[in-house]
Structures are given as structure tokens and as C-alpha cells.
C-alpha positions in Angstrom: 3.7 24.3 4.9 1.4 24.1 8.0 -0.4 20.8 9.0 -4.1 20.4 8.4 -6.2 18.3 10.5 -6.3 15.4 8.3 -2.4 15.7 8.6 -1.8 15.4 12.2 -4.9 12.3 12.2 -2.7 10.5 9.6 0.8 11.2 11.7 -0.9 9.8 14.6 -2.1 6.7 13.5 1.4 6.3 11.7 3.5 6.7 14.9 0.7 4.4 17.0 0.8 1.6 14.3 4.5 1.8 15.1 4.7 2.1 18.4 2.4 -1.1 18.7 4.3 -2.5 15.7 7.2 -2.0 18.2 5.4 -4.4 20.9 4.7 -7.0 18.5 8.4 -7.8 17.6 9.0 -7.5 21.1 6.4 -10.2 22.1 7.6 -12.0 18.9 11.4 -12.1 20.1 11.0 -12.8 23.4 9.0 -15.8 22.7 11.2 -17.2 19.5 14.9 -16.0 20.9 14.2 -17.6 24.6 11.9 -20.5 23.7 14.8 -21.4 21.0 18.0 -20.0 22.2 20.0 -22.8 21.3 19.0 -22.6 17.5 21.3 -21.0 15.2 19.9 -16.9 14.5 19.0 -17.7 10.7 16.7 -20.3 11.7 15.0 -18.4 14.9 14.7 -15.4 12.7 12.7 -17.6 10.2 10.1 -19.2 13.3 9.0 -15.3 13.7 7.4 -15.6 10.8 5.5 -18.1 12.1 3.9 -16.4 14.6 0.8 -14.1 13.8 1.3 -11.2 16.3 4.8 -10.4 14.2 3.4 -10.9 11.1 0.6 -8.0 12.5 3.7 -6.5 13.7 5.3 -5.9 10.1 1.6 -5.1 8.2 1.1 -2.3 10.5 4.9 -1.4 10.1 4.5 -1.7 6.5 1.3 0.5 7.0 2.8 2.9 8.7 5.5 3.5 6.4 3.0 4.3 3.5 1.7 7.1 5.7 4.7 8.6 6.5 5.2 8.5 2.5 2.0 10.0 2.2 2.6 12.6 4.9 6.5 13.3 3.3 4.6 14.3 -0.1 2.5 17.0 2.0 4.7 18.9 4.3 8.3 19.4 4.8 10.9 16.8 6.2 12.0 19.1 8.6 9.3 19.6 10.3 7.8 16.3 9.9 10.3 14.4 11.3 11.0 15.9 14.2 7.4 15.8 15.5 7.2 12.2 14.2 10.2 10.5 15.9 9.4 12.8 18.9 5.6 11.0 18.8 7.2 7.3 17.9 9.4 7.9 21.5 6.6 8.7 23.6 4.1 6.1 21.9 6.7 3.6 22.3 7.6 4.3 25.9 4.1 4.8 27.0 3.2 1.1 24.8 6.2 -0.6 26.5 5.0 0.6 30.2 1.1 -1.0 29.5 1.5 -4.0 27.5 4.8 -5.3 28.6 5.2 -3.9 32.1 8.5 -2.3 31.8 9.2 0.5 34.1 9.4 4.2 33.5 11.9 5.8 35.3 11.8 9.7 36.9 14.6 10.3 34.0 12.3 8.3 31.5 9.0 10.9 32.6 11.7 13.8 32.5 12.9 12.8 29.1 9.5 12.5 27.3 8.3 15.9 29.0 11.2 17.5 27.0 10.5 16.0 23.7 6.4 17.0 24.3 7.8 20.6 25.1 9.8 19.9 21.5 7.2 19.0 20.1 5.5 21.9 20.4 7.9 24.2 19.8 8.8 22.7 15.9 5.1 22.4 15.3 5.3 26.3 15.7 
């Protein structure tokens, strides 16, 4: 099974409607698990509901998991997944470095250049 256009549009979104899924909790934590630290877990876990960029956070999630279901009906798992956890990790690391400032390490850059040149071997 090979990947058509439409395909590798749809993976795409998916993996960027996690990786800024991913950000969301992040912001959603941060705020809830320092601003209430003291609370018991049950209840701060409850307050993230109340805030509107994690409840984005779970609809694109949500989203992005009927994608993947959608792409797992038209191509094979084992090539699929590879390429679309390889995606999420770069997404994800290049997300954390411009909305939340974290730092990318040399090892970090080395790392995602090895799962690009992945990547591009499994979609072979």
C-alpha cells in the first residue's frame, strides 16, 4: 500500500493537531498543578476542565485520533506508524521550542535529524 496525497495531507494534520494538542495540556497543567498545588490530584484534574485551551486541547486530540482511524483503514500499521510517531516527535519538539520556550539541545537537533532520515527510509 503506498500513500496518496490526500494520505500524507490527513497524517499531517493528525500529527500537528497532536503536537499542538500536546501544548495545550501543557499550558493547562502548568497553570492548574502550580496555581493549586496544595489541592488534592482528583480535584486539580477536575479544574482542567475548566479551562478552555485544554478542552481545545482534547477536541483536537479527539480529532486527531479519528484521522489516524481513518488513515489505519487505508494503509498498513507498519508503515503508518512509524512515520506517524516519527512526525508527532518532531511536531512536538519543534511546538515545545516556539510556544513554550523550551530549549533544543545539539542532542535534541541530532535526534530529530535521525528520525527525519527514518522517516524517509520507511516511507520507501
Amino acid at each position: 500500500m503506498s500513500f496518496s496525497g490526500s494520505m500524507i495531507i490527513t497524517l499531517f494534520i493528525a500529527s500537528a493537531a497532536t503536537a499542538v494538542s500536546q501544548i495545550l495540556f501543557k499550558q493547562g497543567t502548568i497553570t492548574v498543578m502550580t496555581n493549586h498545588a496544595s489541592e488534592p490530584l482528583a480535584r486539580r484534574l477536575i479544574e482542567l476542565l475548566a479551562i478552555p485551551s485544554f478542552i481545545l486541547g482534547v477536541f483536537l486530540y479527539g480529532s486527531a485520533l479519528l484521522l489516524w482511524i481513518w488513515l489505519l483503514s487505508k494503509t498498513s500499521l507498519s508503515i503508518l506508524y512509524p512515520i506517524g510517531l516519527s512526525l508527532n516527535v518532531v511536531l512536538a519538539l519543534l511546538a515545545a521550542r516556539f510556544f513554550l520556550n523550551e530549549t533544543i539541545s545539539p542532542i535534541h537537533i541530532a535526534g530529530v535529524a535521525i528520525i527525519i532520515l527514518g522517516i524517509f527510509i520507511v516511507a520507501r
